[in-house]
Each structure stands twice: as C-alpha cells, then as structure tokens.
KELO-930993 format. One line per field, with one value per residue (C-alpha): residue number from 1; residue in one letter; x, y, z. Coordinates in nm, 3 decimals. Each point is the difference from the previous one (the first is absolute). Example, Ala and Ser with C-alpha at 12.3 -4.5 7.8 and 13.67 -1.06 7.14 Angstrom:
<zators>
num <- (1  2) .
residuo <- (A  S) .
c1 <- (1.230  0.137) .
c2 <- (-0.450  0.344) .
c3 <- (0.780  -0.066) .
</zators>
This chain:
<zators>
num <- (1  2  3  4  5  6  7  8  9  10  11  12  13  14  15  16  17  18  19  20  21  22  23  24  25  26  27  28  29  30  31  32  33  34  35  36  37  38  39  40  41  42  43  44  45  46  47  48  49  50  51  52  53  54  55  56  57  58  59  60  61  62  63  64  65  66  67  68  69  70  71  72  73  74  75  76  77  78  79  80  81  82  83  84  85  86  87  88  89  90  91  92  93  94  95  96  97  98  99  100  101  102  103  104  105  106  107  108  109  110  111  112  113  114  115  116  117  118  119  120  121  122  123  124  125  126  127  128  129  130  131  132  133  134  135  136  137  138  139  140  141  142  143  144  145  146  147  148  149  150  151  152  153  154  155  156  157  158  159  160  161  162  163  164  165  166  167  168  169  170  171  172  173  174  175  176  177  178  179  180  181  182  183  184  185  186  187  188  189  190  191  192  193  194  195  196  197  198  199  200  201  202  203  204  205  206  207  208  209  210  211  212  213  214  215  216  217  218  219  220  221  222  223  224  225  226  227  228  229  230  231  232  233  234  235  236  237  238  239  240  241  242  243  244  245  246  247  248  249  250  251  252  253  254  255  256  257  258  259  260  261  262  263  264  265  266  267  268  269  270  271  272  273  274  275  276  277  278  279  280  281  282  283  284  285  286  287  288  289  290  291  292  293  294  295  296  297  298  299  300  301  302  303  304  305  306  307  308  309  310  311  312  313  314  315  316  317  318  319  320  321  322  323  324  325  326  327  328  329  330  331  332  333  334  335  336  337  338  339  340  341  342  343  344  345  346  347  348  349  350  351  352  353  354  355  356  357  358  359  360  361  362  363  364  365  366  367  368  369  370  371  372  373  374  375  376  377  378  379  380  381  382  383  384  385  386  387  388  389  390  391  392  393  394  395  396  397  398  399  400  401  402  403  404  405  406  407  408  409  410  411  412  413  414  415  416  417  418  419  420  421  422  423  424  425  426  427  428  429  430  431  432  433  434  435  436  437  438  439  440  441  442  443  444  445  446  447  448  449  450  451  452  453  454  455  456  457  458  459  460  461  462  463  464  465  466  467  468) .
residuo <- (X  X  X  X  X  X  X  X  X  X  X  X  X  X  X  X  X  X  X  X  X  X  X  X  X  X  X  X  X  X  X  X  X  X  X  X  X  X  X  X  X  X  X  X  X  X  X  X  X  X  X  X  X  X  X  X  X  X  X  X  X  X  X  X  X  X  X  X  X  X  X  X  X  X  X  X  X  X  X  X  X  X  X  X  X  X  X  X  X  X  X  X  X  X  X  X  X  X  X  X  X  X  X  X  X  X  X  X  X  X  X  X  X  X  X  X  X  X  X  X  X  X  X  X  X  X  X  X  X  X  X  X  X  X  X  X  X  X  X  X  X  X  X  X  X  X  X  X  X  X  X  X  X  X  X  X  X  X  X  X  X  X  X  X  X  X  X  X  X  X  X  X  X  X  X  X  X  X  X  X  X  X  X  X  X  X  X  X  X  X  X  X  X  X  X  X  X  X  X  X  X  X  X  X  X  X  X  X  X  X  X  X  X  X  X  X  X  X  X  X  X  X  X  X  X  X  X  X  X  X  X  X  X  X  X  X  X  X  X  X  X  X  X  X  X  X  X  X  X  X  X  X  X  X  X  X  X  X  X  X  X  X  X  X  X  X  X  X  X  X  X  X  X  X  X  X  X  X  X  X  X  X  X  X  X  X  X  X  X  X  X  X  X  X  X  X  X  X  X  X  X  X  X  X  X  X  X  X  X  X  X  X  X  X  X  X  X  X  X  X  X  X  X  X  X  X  X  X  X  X  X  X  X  X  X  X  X  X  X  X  X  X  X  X  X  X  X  X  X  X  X  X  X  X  X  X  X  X  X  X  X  X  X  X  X  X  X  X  X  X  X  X  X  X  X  X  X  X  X  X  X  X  X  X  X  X  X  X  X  X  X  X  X  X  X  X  X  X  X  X  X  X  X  X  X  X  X  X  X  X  X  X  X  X  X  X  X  X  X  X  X  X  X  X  X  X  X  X  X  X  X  X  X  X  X  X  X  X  X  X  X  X  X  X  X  X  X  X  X  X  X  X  X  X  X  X  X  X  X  X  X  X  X  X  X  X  X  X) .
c1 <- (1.461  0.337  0.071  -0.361  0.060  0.328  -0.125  -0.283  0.234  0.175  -0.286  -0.138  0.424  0.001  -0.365  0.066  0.365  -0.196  -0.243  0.268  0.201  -0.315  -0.097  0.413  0.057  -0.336  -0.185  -0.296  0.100  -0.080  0.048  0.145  0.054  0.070  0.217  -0.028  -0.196  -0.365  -0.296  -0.257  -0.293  -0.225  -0.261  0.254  0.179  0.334  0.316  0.289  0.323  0.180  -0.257  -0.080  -0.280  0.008  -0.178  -0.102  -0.154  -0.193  -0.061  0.125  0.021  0.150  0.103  0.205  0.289  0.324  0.120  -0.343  -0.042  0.427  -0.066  -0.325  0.041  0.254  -0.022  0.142  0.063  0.014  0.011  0.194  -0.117  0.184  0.066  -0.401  -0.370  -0.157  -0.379  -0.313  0.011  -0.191  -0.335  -0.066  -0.410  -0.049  0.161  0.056  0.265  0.058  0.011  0.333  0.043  -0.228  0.268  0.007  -0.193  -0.183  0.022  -0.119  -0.372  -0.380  -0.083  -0.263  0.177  0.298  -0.264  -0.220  0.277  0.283  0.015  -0.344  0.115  0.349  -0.125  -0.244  0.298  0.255  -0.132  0.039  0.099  0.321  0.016  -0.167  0.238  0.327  -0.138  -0.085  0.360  0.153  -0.270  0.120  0.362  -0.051  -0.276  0.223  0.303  -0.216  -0.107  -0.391  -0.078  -0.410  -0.135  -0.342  -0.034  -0.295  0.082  -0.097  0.124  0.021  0.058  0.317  0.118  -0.073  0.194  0.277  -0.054  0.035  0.314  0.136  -0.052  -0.259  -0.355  -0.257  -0.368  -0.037  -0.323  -0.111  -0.140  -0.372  -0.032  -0.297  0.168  0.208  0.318  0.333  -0.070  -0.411  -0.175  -0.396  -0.093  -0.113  0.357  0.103  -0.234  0.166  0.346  -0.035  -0.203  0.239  0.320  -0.163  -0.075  0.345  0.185  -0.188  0.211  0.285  0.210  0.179  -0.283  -0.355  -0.169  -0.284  -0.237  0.086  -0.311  0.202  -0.202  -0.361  0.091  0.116  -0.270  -0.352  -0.191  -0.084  0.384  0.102  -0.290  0.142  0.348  -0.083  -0.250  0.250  0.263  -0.153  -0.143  0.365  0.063  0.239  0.084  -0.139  0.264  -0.136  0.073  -0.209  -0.037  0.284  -0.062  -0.204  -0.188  -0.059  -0.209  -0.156  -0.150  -0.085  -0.235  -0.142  -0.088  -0.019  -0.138  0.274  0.363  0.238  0.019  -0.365  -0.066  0.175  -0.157  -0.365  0.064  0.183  0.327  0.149  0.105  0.333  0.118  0.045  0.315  -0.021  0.297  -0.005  -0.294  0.061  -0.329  -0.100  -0.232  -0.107  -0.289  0.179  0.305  -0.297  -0.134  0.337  0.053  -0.281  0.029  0.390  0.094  0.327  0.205  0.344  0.159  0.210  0.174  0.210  -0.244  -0.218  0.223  0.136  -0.342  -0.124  -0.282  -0.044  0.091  -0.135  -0.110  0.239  -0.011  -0.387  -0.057  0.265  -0.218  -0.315  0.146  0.073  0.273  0.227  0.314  0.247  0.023  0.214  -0.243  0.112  0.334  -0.058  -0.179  -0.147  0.315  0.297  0.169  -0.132  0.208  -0.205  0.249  -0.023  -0.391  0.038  0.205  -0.243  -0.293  0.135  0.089  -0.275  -0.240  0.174  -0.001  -0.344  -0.105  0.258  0.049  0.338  -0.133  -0.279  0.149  0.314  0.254  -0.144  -0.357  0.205  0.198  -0.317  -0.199  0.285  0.021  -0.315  -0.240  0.093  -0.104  -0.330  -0.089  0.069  -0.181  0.304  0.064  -0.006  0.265  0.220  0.132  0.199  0.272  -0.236  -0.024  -0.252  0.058  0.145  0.402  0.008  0.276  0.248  0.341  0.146  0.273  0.160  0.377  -0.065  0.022  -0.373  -0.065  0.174  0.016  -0.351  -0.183  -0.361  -0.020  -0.384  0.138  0.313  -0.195  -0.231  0.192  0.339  0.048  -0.027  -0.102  0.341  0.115  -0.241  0.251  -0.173  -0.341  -0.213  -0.333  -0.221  0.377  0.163  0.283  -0.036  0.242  0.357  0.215  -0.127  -0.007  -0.321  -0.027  -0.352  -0.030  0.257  -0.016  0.258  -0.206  -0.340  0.158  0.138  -0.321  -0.137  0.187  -0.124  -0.345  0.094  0.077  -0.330  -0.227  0.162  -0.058  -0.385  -0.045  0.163  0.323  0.260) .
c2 <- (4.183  -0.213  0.189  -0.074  -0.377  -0.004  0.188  -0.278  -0.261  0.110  0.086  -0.441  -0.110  0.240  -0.189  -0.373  0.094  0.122  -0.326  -0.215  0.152  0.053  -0.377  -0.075  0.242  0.051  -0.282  -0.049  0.067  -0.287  -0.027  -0.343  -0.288  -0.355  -0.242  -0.329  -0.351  0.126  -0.222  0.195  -0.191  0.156  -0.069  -0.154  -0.128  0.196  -0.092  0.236  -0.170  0.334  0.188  0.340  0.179  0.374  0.149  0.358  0.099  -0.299  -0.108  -0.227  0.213  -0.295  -0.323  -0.187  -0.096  0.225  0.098  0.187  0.146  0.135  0.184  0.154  0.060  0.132  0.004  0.131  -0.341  -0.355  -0.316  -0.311  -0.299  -0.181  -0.401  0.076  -0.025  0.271  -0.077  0.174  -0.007  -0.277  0.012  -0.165  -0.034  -0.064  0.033  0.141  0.199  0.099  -0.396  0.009  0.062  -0.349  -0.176  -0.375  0.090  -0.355  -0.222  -0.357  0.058  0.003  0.320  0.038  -0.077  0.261  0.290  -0.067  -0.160  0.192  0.279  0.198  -0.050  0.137  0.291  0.100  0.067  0.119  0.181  0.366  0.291  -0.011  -0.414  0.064  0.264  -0.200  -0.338  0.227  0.100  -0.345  -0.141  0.311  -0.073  -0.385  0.029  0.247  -0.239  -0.225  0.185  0.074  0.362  -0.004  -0.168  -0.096  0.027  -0.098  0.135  0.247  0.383  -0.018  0.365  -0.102  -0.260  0.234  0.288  -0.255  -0.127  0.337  0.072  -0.316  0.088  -0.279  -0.032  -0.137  -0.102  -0.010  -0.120  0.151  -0.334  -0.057  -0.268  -0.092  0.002  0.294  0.042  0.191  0.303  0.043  -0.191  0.013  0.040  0.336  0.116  -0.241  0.175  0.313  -0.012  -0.192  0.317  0.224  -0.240  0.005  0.329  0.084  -0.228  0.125  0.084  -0.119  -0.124  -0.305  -0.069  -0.142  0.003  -0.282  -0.166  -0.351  -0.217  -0.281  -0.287  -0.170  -0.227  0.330  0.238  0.074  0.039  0.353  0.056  -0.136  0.250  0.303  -0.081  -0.056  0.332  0.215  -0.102  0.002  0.372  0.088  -0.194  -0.200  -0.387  -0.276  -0.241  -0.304  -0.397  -0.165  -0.441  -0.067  -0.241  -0.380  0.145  0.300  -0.127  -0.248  0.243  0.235  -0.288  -0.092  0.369  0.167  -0.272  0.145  -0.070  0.332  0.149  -0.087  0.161  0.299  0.093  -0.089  0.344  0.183  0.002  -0.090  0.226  0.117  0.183  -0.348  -0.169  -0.350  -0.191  -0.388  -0.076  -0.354  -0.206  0.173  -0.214  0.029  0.210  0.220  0.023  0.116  0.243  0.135  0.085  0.177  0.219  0.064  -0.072  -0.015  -0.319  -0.064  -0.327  -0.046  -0.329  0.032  0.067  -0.267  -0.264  0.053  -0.006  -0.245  0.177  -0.103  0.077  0.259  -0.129  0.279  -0.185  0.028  0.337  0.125  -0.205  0.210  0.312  0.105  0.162  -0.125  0.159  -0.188  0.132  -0.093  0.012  0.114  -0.082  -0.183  -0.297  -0.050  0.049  0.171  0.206  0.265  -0.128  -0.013  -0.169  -0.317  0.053  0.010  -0.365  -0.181  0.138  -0.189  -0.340  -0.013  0.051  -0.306  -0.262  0.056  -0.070  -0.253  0.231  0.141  0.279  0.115  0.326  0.082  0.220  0.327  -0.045  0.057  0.291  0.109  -0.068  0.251  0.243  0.129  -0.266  0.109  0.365  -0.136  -0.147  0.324  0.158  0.208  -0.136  0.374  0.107  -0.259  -0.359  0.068  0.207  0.160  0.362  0.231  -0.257  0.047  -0.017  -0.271  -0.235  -0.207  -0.174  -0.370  -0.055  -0.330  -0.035  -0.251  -0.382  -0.076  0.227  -0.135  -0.074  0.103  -0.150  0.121  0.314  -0.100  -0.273  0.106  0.277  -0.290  -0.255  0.117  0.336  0.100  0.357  -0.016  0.087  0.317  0.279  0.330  0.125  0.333  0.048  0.275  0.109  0.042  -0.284  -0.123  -0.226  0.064  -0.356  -0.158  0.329  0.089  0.401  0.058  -0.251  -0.041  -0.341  -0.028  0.172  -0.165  -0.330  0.084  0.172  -0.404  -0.156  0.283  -0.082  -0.420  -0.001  0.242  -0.256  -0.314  0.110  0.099  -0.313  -0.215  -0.102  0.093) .
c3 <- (-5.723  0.018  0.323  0.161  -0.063  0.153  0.318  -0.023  -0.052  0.288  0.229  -0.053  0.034  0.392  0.075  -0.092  0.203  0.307  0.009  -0.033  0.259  0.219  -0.028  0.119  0.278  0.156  0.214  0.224  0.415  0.213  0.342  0.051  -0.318  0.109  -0.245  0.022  -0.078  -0.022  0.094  -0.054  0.110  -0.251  -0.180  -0.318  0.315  -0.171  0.062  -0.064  0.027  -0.041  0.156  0.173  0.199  0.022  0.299  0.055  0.339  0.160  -0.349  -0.352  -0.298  -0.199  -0.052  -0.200  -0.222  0.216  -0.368  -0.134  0.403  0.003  -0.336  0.104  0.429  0.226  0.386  0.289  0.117  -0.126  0.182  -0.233  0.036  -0.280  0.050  0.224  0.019  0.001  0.081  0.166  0.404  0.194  0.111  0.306  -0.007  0.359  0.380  0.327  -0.004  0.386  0.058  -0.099  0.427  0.055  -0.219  0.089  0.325  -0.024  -0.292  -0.080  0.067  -0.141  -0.179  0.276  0.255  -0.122  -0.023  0.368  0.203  -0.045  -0.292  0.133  0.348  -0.061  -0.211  0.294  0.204  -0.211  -0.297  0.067  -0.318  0.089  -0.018  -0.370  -0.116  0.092  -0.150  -0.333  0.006  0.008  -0.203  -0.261  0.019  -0.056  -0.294  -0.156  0.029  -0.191  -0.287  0.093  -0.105  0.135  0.219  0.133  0.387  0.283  0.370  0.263  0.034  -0.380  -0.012  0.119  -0.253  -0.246  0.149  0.072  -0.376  -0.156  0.182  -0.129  -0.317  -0.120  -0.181  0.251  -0.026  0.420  0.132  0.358  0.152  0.127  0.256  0.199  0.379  0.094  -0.169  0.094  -0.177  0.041  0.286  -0.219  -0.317  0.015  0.110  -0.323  -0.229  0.142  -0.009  -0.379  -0.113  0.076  -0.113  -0.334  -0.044  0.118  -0.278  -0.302  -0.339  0.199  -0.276  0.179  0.308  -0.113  0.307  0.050  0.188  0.164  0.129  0.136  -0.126  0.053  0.283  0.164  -0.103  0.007  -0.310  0.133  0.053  -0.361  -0.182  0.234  -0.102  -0.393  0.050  0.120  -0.237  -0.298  0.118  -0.016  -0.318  0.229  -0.025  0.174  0.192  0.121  0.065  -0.227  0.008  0.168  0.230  -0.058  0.350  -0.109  -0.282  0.177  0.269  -0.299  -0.161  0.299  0.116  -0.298  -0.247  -0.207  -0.049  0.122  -0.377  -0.081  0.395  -0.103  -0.322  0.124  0.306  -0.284  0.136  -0.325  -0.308  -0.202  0.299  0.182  0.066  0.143  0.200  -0.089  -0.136  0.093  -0.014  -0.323  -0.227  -0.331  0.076  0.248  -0.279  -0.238  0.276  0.068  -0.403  -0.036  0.292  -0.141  0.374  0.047  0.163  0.167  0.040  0.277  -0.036  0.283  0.281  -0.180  0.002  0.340  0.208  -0.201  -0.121  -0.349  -0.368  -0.171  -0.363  -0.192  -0.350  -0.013  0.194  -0.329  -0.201  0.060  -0.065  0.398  0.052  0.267  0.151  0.273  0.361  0.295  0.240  0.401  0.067  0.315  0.038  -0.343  -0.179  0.192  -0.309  -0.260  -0.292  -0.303  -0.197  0.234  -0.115  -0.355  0.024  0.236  -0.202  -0.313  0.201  0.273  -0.353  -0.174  0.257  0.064  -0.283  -0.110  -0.248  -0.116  -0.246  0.259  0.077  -0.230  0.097  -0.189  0.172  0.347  -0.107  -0.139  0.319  0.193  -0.242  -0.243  0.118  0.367  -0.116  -0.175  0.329  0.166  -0.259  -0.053  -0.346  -0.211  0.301  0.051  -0.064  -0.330  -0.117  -0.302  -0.080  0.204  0.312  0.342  -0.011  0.247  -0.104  0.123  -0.110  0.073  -0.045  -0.169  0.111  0.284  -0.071  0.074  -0.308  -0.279  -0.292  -0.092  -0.278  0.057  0.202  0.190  0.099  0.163  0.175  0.092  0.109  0.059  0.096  0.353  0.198  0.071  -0.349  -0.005  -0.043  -0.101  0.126  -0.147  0.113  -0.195  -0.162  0.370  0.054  0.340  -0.019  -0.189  0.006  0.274  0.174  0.158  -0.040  0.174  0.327  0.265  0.030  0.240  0.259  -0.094  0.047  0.364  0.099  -0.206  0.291  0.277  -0.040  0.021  0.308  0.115  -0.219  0.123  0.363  -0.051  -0.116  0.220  -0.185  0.230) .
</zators>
C-alpha cells in the first residue's frame, strides 16, 4: 500500500510539472502581432496604451493588453510600434479613383458646370482601360500613403479598378457606373447591363473586391435605369452606389418633377434598401433623415468636395442623431476635391460641423474618427468585416506614428488624430494582414512609374481640351 501511494504521489507531482511547464514553453502561432498604442474603435471604444493585435491569415485572433497576448502568442513576425497608434485603416466612403489623372484639370467652378462643361467632355475623349488602370495605381499609392485601407469607388471599366485594387493590395466596394448618355466603357444601357453582369459575377467571394452596381444619380438617370441598376445588384446581393441630395438643384428639379424630394423619389421606385450607400446626402430633411433610417441606407459625407463647390452642408449631427450611419469620403480628386487624404476629412468634418452651427461641441473629435473608421464601415455595411481592430475582423490596420512636432505632446488621443495629425505621419499599412506599406515604403504600387505615366497623360488631356 505505502508503495502504491508513493507511485501515486509521484504520478500527480510528473502531471502538475508537465502543466506548468506546458502553460510556460508552449504558445499559440500567429502570423504577425503588432505592439503598440491600441485604439481599438470598438464597441467599449478600448484603448490599450500598451497594446497588441495578433493577426493570423487575413484575420485578428486577438486583441489586447501586449503582456496577456506575449505570454499566450508567438509569430513569425512582429511589427513594434511602441511610442505609436495603432488604429483600424481608413475608410474612404466615396470617390473616383482614376481621377487622380484629371487632377486640378479645372477648378473654381459650379458643380454643374464641372460635370457638363468640362469633366464629361474630357472623359469622352480620354477615358480608355488603360487611363483607368494607371489613375487606380496612383490613386492606390496616394490613399495608401494616407492610411485608407477600403475604399468606396464610382467609374467606368470598373473591372479594372478592381483588378488594379487587388494588386495594390486594398479592400474595395467599386461601383460599375450607369449613366444615361454613352459612357467610355459602354455606349447604351444594354451594353451597361452587360458588362456589370458579368463584372459582378466575376468578383464574387473575392475577399478584398466587392463588386457593385453604380447608378450615377437621378438627375443622370432614368427611373427605368435606376430599377435595372438596383435589380441587377441586389440579384447579385451586390451594393448600390449612388449620389443621393447633393445638390440645392437637384432637389429642386426632383420636387418639381417628381412631387418628391431625391430620398423620398428614391424610396417611392424602390431604389432604396440596406444594400444602399449614398454620397452627400446634402438637402436631407427631417423626413428624408427618417426615410433614410429606416431603410438602414447608408451615407458618406464628403466635406471637402462640399465645401469647395459650394454645394451645401450635409446635416451630420442630426443624420447621427437618427441612428444613420455615416462614414467620410474624399470624393474625385479633381475638381471636387483634388486629394484622397482622409485624414484632411476627418478634421474638416469636425470644424465645417461647428461653425455651422455656431456650435463648438457639434461634432467632437471621437464622432470624426468614428465617422472614418467603424461608422465608415456601418455605412458600407461592412461593419461585421471591418472598421475595428476586434477579434473575428479583417486585419486591416495601420500605425502613426508620433515623433514629429505636429504630434506632440498628446493629451487626448481623438483629438490629436483629429486635429493634429497629418497623412503624412501614417507610417505602417496592412490590409487583410498583408503590409503594403513598411516605413513609408510602399511594397505593392510603383508609384514612381504611376506618377510619370500621371504626367504622360497631362499633357494628352490638356491638348484634347484645348489647354496648350
């Protein structure tokens, strides 16, 4: 008996040993695990000031304090960020990303007088796939510089954007465009119908390219054309791109030929739903706020653009205050804005907010980091994918650095991304746990031969148009 409780003894002494040295020598594999200042984004808003994110695949397997991840993860790689931010990538809600090559083309004019007199005009001679893949390039290299990860885009040969997208690296919701006159890519709507079909069959399951449909607007489509768009999209289970309000004309031809203002308009043909996303929703009332709730559409502010054709302020505080969700978007970077910098977004969102309304606390500096972040994914509908660093999520991340003077000290950390941080201090990029960027170093675009083929085409467009 006295031996049989020794060998017992022993037996529990060799197990508790084993645990313990199991629990000290043997971790979790990870992929990548990024130390830093964490700003989650979610739905706590957590903040880890000594932080990590581990990333396996395309994916986050965990966040939080870097002590508790070190003792449970190791990875074949890990990417320090002490003394930075580390926060979830930028979503820019709404663009043209082969614009880029239009940059500055013509500038101080009407919105209307932008579009007929001098953008359609110079995309029906110079639009072409290969114009659209080299403007997706630099458009990449420069949204990347800036910390967006996803991005929403409207254009022709769309196929193209998102082949030039995916190559870059980056998460894009890219709307084929349906226009009533001929466009670059398909001269009818039948041949738009057409090449959309098969551009959104082609993108399905992609897991960085969510293809969709693009009816430009009402002032530019038939009610026939915006049911055929919205039909075939939501066949496909595809989003919805479309201007929405944006203009004081706009909704004054709507009333007068509709009986209906755009939003009320576009829910009366059924063009509305929680597939939509809608760029500026502008001349919004309460009703159409209301309208726009229950449908869960979508909408994107675009202070920039806004602000520099003059065509209005979107009411952010109370479109929040009904429960839409509403993300930030560059819009084209020509004309209507002539950068994609999200972060110059986020700061003009707070202030242009403010002074009209007088109001300092109108839009605080966590509503606009919000509004680029998890809010942007809401109004993509992407909210379960992307727009915080959470577990289960897309690793699509991105670190700022803090070692320039415009970034310190720091006292509250929304409001320095807010107000005084810059694209420029946007260090380290991953998109879906790829880093595209390393340092400042882009690893997936040449940008050194999109920008000379940037200043090729200039001299092509300036000529078609007259300039030279």
């Amino acid at each position: 008996m006295k031996n049989r409780s020794g060998y017992w003894l022993f037996c529990a002494f060799h197990v508790c040993f084993s645990i313990l040295l199991y629990g000290q020598t043997t971790k979790e594999r990870a992929d990548t695990i990024v130390t830093g200042m964490v700003v989650t984004m979610d739905g706590q808003r957590h903040i880890y000031d000594d932080g990590g994110v581990v990333v396996t695949g395309d994916t986050i397997v965990a966040v939080g304090p870097r002590a508790e991840l070190d003792a449970r993860y190791e990875s074949r790689q890990t990417i320090d960020a002490k003394n930075k931010l580390v926060l979830p990538g930028f979503i820019n809600g709404h663009t043209h990303v082969p614009m880029t090559l239009f940059r500055g083309l013509h500038d101080d004019v009407t919105l209307t007088d932008w579009l007929y007199k001098y953008i359609f005009p110079a995309e029906a001679k110079n639009v072409t796939e290969s114009f659209v893949r080299w403007g997706t390039r630099l458009a990449a290299a420069e949204q990347i510089r800036s910390g967006v990860t996803t991005f929403a885009d409207m254009y022709y040969f769309e196929d193209a954007v998102a082949e030039e997208t995916k190559a870059a690296g980056m998460r894009g919701v890219l709307g084929e465009t349906f226009i009533d006159f001929p466009a670059p890519d398909n001269k009818n709507k039948a041949a738009m119908l057409e090449y959309t079909e098969k551009f959104l069959k082609k993108w399905q399951g992609d897991p960085l390219i969510h293809a969709a449909a693009a009816p430009h607007s009402i002032y530019t489509c038939s009610q026939k054309t915006l049911q055929d768009a919205s039909a075939l999209a939501r066949k496909y289970h595809a989003p919805i791109l479309i201007h929405t309000a944006e203009m004081k004309k706009e909704w004054e031809d709507s009333e007068k030929q509709n009986g209906a203002s755009p939003v009320q308009y576009l829910e009366r043909i059924g063009v509305l739903g929680p597939d939509v996303v809608a760029a500026h929703c502008i001349f919004v009332d309460e009703a159409d706020r209301k309208i726009l709730a229950q449908h869960n559409v979508g909408c994107v502010h675009n202070p920039s653009s806004n602000m520099m054709i003059a065509s209005g302020v979107a009411p952010v505080p109370e479109m929040r205050a009904a429960g839409i969700a509403v993300g930030l978007g560059t819009d084209g970077p020509a004309g209507s804005n002539n950068d994609l910098d999200l972060m110059e977004e986020i700061d003009l969102a707070a202030k242009l907010a403010k002074i009209t309304k007088m109001n300092p606390l109108a839009l605080n500096a966590l509503a606009v980091v919000e509004m680029a972040t998890i809010d942007g994914a809401r109004a993509l509908h992407m909210e379960q994918e992307i727009g915080s660093l959470e577990k289960g999520k897309k690793a699509d991340l991105i670190v700022i650095g803090l070692d320039e003077p415009n970034a310190v000290p720091m006292y509250d950390v929304y409001a320095q991304i807010a107000y005084a941080l810059k694209a420029s201090d946007v260090q380290t990029v991953m998109i879906g746990g790829r880093v595209v960027m390393r340092d400042r170093k882009l690893l997936t675009v040449n940008e050194q031969e999109a920008m000379a083929k940037a200043r090729e085409y200039k001299k092509t467009i300036a000529a078609s148009m007259g300039m030279q």
